[in-house]
MISEMAR-175385 format. One record per residue (C-alpha): residue number from 1; residue in one letter; x, y, z. Coordinates in steps of 0.25 Angstrom, whole numbers. Example, Ala and Ser with C-alpha at 12.3 -4.5 7.8 and 13.67 -1.06 7.14 Angstrom:
<atoms>
<resi=1	resn=A	px=49	py=-18	pz=31>
<resi=2	resn=S	px=55	py=-4	pz=29>
</atoms>
This chain:
<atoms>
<resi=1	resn=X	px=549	py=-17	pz=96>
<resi=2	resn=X	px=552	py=-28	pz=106>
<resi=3	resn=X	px=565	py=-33	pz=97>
<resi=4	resn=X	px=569	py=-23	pz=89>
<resi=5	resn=X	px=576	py=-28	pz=75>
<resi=6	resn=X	px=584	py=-25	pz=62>
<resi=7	resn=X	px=581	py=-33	pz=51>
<resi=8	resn=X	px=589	py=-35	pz=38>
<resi=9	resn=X	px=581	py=-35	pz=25>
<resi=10	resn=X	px=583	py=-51	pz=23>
<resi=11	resn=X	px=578	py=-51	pz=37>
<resi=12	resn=X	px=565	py=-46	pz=33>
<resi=13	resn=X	px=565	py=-49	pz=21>
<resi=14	resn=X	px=567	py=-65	pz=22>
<resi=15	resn=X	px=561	py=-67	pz=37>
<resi=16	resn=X	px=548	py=-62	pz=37>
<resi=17	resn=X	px=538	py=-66	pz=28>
<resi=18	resn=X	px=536	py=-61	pz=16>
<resi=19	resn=X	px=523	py=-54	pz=11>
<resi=20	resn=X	px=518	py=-47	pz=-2>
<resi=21	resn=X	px=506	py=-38	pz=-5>
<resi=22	resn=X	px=502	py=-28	pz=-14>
<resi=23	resn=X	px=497	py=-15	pz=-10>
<resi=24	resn=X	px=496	py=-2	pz=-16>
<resi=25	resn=X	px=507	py=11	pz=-14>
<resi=26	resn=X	px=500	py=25	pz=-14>
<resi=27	resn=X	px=507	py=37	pz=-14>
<resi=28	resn=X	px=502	py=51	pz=-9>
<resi=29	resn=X	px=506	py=56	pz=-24>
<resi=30	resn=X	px=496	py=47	pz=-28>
<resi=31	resn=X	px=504	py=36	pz=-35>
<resi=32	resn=X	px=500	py=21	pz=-31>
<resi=33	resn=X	px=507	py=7	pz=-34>
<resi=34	resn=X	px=503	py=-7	pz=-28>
<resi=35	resn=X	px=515	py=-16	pz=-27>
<resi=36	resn=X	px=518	py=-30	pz=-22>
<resi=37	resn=X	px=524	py=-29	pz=-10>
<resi=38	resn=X	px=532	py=-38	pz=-3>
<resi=39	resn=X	px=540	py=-40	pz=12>
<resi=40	resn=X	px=536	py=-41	pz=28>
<resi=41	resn=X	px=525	py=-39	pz=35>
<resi=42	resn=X	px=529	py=-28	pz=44>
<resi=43	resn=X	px=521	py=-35	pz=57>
<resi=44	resn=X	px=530	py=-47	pz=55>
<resi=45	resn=X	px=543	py=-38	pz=57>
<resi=46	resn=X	px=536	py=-31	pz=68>
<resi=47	resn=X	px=531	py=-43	pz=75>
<resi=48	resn=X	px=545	py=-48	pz=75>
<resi=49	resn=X	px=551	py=-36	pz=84>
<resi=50	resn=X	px=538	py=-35	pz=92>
<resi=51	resn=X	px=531	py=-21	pz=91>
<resi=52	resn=X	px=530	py=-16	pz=106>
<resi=53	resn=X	px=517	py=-13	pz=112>
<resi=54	resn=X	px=514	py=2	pz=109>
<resi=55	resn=X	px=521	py=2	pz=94>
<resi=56	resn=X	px=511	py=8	pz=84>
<resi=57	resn=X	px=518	py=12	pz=73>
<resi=58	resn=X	px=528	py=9	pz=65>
<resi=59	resn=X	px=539	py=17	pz=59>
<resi=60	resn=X	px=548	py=14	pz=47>
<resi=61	resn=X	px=561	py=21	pz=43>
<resi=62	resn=X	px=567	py=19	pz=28>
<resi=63	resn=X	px=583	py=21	pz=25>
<resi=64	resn=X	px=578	py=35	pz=19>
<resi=65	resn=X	px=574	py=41	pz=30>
<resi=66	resn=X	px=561	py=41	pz=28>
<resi=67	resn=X	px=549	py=36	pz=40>
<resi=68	resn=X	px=537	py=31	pz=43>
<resi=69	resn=X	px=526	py=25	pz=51>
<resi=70	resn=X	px=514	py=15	pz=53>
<resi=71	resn=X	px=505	py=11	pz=64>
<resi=72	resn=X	px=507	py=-2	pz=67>
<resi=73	resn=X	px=494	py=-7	pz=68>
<resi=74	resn=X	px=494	py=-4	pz=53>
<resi=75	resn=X	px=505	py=-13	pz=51>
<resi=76	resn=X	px=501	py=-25	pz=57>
<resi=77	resn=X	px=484	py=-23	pz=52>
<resi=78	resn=X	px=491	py=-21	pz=37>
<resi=79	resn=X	px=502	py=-32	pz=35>
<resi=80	resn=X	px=511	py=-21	pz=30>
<resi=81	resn=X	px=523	py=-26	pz=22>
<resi=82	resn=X	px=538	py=-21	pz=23>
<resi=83	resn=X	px=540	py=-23	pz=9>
<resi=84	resn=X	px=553	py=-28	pz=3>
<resi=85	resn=X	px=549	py=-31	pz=-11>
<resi=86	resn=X	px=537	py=-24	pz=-22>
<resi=87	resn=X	px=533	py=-31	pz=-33>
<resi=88	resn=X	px=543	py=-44	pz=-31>
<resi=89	resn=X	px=555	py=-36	pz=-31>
<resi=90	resn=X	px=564	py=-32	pz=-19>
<resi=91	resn=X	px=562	py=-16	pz=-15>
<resi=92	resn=X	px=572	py=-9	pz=-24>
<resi=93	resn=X	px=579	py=3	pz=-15>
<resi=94	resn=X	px=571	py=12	pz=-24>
<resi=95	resn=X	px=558	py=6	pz=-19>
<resi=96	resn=X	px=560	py=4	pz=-4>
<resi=97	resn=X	px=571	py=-6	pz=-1>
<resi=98	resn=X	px=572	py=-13	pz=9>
<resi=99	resn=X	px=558	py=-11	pz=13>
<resi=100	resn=X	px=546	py=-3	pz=10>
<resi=101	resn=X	px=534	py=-2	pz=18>
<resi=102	resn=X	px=521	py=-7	pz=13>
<resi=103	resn=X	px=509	py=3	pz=20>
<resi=104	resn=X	px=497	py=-3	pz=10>
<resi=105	resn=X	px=487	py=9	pz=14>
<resi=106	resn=X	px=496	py=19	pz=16>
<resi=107	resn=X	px=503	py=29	pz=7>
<resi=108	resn=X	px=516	py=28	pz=2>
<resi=109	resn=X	px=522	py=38	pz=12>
<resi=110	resn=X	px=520	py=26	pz=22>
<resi=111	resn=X	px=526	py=15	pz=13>
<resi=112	resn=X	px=542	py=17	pz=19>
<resi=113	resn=X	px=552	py=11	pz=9>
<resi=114	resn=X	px=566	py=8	pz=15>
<resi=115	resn=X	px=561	py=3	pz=26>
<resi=116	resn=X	px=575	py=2	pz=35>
<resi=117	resn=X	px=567	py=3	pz=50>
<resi=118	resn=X	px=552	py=0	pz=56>
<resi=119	resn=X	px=552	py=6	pz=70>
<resi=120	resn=X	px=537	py=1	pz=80>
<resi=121	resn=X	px=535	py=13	pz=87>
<resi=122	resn=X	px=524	py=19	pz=97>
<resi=123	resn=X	px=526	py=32	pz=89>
<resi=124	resn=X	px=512	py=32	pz=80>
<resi=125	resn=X	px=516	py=47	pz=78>
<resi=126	resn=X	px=529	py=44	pz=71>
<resi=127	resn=X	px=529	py=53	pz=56>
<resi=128	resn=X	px=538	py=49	pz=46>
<resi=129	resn=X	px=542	py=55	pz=34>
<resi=130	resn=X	px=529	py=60	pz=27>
<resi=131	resn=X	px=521	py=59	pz=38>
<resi=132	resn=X	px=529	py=69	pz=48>
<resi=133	resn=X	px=528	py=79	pz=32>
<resi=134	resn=X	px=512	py=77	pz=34>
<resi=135	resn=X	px=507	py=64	pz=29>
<resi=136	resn=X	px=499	py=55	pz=38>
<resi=137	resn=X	px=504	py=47	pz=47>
<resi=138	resn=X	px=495	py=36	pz=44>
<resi=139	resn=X	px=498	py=37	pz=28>
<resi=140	resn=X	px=483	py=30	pz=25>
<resi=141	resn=X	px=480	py=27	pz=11>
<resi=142	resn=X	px=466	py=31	pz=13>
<resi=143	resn=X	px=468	py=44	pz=16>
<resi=144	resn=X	px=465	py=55	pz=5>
<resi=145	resn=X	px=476	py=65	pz=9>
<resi=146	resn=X	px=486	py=57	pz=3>
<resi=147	resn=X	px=493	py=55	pz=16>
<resi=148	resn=X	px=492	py=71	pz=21>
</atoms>
């Protein structure tokens, strides 16, 4: 990035606009739940570091451990939130606090909770958790694999 930046939640929270949608959660098990989300556009945090020329993908770190990645053309074509709230209500810790990532057309695998790191990177390669153990990369809903 041209400035990287650490943000505090109130940062983030109470900056940037503020955007809700619903979209629908599908997990490979075959569960679904559509939920109102709430928080950032994700461009709106990238546009404010500057994403180098050559970035492509985006990689995001939770406080678990736990990774994973997105191109970031599909970021900026699908106004994807970095949620802070569901259904009206703050994410409890249970649920994904302090942030979870909204990847409406993806499986759940892609959809990070405790988001505590987003990293641009030329790296379109990079395998996180599940997909480095055999699910795709590009964790598309459409697919009737499930993800594998």
């Amino acid at each position: 990035v041209d400035e990287p930046r650490e943000y505090t939640y109130s940062e983030v929270t109470s900056d940037h606009a503020s955007y809700e949608k619903v979209v629908q959660l599908d997990c490979v098990e075959g569960w679904s739940v559509k939920v109102l989300w709430q928080g950032v556009l994700l461009t709106d945090l990238i546009d404010e570091v500057g994403a180098k020329n050559g970035a492509d993908t985006v990689i995001f770190r939770a406080a678990d451990g736990y990774s994973t990645s997105l191109p970031l053309s599909y970021i900026r074509d699908n106004d994807i939130l970095l949620a802070y709230k569901m259904n009206g209500l703050t994410l409890p810790a249970e649920r994904g606090f302090p942030f979870e990532l909204v990847a409406e057309q993806k499986w759940g695998y892609k959809w990070i909770r405790w988001v505590t790191e987003i990293e641009l990177s030329n790296d379109a390669s990079y395998r996180g958790y599940w997909e480095s153990r055999g699910y795709t990369n590009s964790g598309d809903r459409d697919k009737s694999s499930l993800g594998k």
